[in-house]
C-alpha positions in Angstrom: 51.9 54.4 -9.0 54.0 52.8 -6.4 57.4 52.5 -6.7 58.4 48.9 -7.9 62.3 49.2 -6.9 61.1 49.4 -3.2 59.9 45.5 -3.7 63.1 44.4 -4.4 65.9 44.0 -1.6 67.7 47.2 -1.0 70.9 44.7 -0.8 71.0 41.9 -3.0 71.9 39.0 -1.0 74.0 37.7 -3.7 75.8 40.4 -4.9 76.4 41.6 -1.2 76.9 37.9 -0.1 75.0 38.1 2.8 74.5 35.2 5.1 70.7 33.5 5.3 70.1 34.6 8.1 70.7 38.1 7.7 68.9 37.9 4.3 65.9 36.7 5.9 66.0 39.3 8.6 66.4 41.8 6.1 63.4 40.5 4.1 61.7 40.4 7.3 62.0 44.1 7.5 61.4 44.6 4.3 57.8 42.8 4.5 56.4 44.3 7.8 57.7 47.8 6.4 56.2 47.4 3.4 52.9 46.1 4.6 51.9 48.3 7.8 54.4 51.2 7.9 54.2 52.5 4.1 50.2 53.0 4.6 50.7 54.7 7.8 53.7 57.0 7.3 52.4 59.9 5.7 49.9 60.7 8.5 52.3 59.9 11.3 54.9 62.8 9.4 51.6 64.9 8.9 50.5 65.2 12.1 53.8 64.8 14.2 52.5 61.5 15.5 54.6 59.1 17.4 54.3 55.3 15.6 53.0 53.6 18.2 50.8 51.0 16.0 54.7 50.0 14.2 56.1 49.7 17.5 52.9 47.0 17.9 53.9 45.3 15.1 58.3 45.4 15.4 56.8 43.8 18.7 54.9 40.9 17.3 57.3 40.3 14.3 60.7 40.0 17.1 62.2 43.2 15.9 62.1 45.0 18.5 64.6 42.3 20.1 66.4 41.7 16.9 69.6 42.6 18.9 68.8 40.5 21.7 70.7 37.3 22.1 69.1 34.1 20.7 69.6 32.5 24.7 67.5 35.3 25.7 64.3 35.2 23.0 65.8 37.8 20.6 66.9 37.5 17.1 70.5 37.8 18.0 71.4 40.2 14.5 74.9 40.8 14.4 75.5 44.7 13.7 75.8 44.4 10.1 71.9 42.4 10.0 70.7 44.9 12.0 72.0 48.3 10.5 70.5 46.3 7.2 67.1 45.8 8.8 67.2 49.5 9.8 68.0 50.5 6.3 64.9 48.2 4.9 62.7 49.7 7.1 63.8 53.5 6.9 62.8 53.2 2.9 59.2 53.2 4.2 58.7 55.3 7.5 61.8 57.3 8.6 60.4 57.9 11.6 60.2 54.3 12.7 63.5 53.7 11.7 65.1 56.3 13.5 63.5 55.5 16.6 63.8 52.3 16.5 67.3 53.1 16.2 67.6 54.4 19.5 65.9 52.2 20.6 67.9 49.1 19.7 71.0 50.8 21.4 69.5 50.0 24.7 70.6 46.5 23.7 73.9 47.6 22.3 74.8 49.5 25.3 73.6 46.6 27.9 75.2 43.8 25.2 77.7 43.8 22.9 79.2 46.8 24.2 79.1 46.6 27.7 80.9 43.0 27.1 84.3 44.5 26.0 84.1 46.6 29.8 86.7 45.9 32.1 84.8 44.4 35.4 85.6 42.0 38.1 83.5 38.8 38.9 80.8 40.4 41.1 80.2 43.3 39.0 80.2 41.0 35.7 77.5 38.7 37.7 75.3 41.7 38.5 75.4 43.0 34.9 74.0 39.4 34.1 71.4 39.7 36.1 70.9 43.4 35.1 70.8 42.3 31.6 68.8 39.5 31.6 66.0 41.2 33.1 66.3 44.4 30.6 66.0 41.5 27.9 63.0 40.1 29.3 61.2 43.0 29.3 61.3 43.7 25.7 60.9 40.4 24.6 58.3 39.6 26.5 56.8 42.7 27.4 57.7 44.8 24.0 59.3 47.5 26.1 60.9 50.7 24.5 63.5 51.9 25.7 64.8 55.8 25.1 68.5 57.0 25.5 68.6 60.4 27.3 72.3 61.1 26.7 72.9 64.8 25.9 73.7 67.6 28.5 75.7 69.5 26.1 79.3 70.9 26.7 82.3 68.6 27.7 80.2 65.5 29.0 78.7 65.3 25.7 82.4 64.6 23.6 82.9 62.4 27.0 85.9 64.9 28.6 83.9 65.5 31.8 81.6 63.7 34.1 77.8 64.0 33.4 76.3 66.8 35.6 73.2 64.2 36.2 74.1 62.4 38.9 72.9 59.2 40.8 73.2 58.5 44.7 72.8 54.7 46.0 70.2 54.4 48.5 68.2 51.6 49.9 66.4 49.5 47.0 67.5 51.2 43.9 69.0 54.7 42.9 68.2 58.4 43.7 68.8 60.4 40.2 69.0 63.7 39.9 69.6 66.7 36.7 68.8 66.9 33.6 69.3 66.1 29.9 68.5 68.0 26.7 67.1 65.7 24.0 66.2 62.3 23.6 64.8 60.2 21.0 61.3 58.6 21.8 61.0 61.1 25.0 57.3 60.8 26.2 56.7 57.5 24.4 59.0 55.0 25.9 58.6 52.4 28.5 62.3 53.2 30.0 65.1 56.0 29.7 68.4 54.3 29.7 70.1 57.4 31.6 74.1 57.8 31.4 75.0 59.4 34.9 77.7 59.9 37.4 77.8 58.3 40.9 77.7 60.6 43.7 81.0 61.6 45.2 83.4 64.1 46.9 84.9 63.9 43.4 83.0 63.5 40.7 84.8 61.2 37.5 84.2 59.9 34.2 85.4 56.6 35.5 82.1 56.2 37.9 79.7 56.8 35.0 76.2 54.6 35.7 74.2 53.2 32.9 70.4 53.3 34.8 67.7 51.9 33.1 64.5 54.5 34.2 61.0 53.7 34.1 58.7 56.4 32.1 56.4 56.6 35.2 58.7 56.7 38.1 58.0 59.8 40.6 60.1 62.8 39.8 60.4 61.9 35.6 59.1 64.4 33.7 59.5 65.3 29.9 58.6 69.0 28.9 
């Protein structure tokens, strides 16, 4: 017999006096979740499968872009509608939601957060431009994006510079190292990759943001 308190909203919209909009989003959620993730979630934990049909459907339904500014074809979910949506949709596959998780932080980490960074005019207009295109690919494109962070050690509590480092040639970026877990690894589109410029003196203060695709020459996941 299925569970009839999962058909209900996990926060009442009244008695948490949410907004509409983050009511519907949540209800959103709720519905996909509860539709097309419940049935499959068993097998996917069974079998150690990665939920590539729910990333389909987060896709099609705007989630995976629910942190994506409206101006750019996202939702636009402040952090409170989002972590709500996330909660909605971990009562029904835990694995999607964590993921998803990580995923939506791509959009944190190029957004909201990258925002309150101290940068001059040409820098600020290259992040737009950056941005904008990292946008478009999930929204148009339903892109997934990974967040290959950890080395381990001093970089990881952010007291030393990451050992992975990135040298500026022509067209692009020349990455080498290593990391030691990440989320979605082997099923993403993109690893965002936190790295350190190339220098005489490596720092903390020239730490690169460097969105990866899956498939470029010399990725590998193992």
């Amino acid at each position: 017999m299925s569970d009839p308190t999962l058909a209900a909203p996990l926060f009442d919209p009244a008695a948490f006096r949410l907004s509409d909009k983050t009511a519907e989003l949540a209800a959103r959620a709720r519905t996909l979740a509860a539709s097309r993730f419940a049935p499959r979630a068993a097998e996917f934990d069974r079998e150690a499968k990665f939920p590539t049909e729910n990333y389909r459907d987060l896709h099609e339904a705007g989630l995976l872009a629910v942190c994506v500014p409206e101006a750019h074809g996202g939702l636009g979910a402040d952090f409170q509608s989002y972590c709500i949506a996330a909660a909605e949709i971990g009562r029904y596959c835990g694995a999607t939601a964590l993921t998803w998780n990580m995923h939506v932080c791509s959009t944190l980490w190029s957004g909201a957060l990258a925002d309150d960074l101290e940068m001059n005019a040409a820098q600020r207009a290259a992040h737009e431009q950056r941005r904008a295109l990292h946008y478009q690919r999930i929204v148009r494109d339903g892109a997934i994006y990974a967040q290959p962070f950890s080395e381990g050690g001093a970089a990881a509590a952010g007291a030393a510079a990451f050992s992975t480092r990135a040298q500026k040639i022509d067209g692009g970026w020349r990455i080498s190292g290593k990391k030691i877990f990440a989320s979605l690894a082997g099923s993403a589109d993109y690893y965002g990759v936190l790295c350190t410029e190339q220098s005489d003196k490596p720092s903390r203060r020239d730490t690169l943001y460097l969105a990866v695709p899956a498939q470029a020459e010399g990725v590998r996941v193992v």
